[in-house]
N, C-alpha and C positions, 0 to 999 in steps of 0.2 A: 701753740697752734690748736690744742684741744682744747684749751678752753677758750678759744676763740670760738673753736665749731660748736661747741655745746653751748655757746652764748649766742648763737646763731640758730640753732635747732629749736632754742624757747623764743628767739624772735619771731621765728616762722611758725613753731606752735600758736603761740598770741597772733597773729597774724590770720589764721588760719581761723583759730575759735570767732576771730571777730568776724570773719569772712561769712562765720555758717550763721552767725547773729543777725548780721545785716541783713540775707537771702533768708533769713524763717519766717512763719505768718506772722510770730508774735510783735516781729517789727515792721514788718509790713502794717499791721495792724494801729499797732502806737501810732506809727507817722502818719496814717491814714486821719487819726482822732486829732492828733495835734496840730497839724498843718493844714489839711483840710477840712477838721470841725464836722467830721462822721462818726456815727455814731451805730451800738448797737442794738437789733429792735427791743423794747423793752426798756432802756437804759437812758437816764432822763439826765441833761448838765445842767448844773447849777455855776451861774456867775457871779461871785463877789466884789464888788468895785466899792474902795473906799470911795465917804462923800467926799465931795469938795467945797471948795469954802469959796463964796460967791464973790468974798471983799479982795480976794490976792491969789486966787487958784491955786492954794495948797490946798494938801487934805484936812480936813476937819481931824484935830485932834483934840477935842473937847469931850469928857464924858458926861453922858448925859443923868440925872438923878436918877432916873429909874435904873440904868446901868450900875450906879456906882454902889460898893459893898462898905459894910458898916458892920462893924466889930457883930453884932447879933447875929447878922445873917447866917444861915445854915451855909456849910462847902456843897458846891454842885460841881460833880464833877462833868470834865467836856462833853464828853458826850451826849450828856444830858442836856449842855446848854446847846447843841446844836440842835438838838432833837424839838430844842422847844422855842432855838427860834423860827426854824424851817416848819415847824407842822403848830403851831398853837400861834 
């Protein structure tokens, strides 16, 4: 019977912690961003949509030459390649 209750006191704990998660701003906030697509002032979304391919509506899984790497090329690391396709 005891540890029945003390397996009971951590269900209710877990229960409990989610309860205060669900009622705080922070999640307030999330669902507000993700469901309704609000946003903070200041704070700009960026959309990524693979292309699609106009003969069979899949997505284009072709790399293009300028994409593709070749043994000489310098490593760049991600961040850098986001940085330089977003702003260059």
């Amino acid at each position: 019977m005891e540890k029945q209750a003390q397996e009971i006191d951590r269900e209710n704990f877990a229960v409990e912690e989610r309860l205060a998660y669900l009622e705080s701003e922070e999640y307030k906030k999330k669902e507000a961003k993700d469901k309704l697509g609000l946003r903070d002032p200041g704070e700009f979304v960026v959309f990524v949509k693979p292309r699609v391919s106009q003969e069979n509506n899949s997505i284009d899984s072709e790399i293009s030459p300028a994409n593709s790497v070749t043994p000489n090329d310098p490593i760049i690391s991600n961040p850098l390649k986001w940085w330089q396709y977003f702003f260059k």
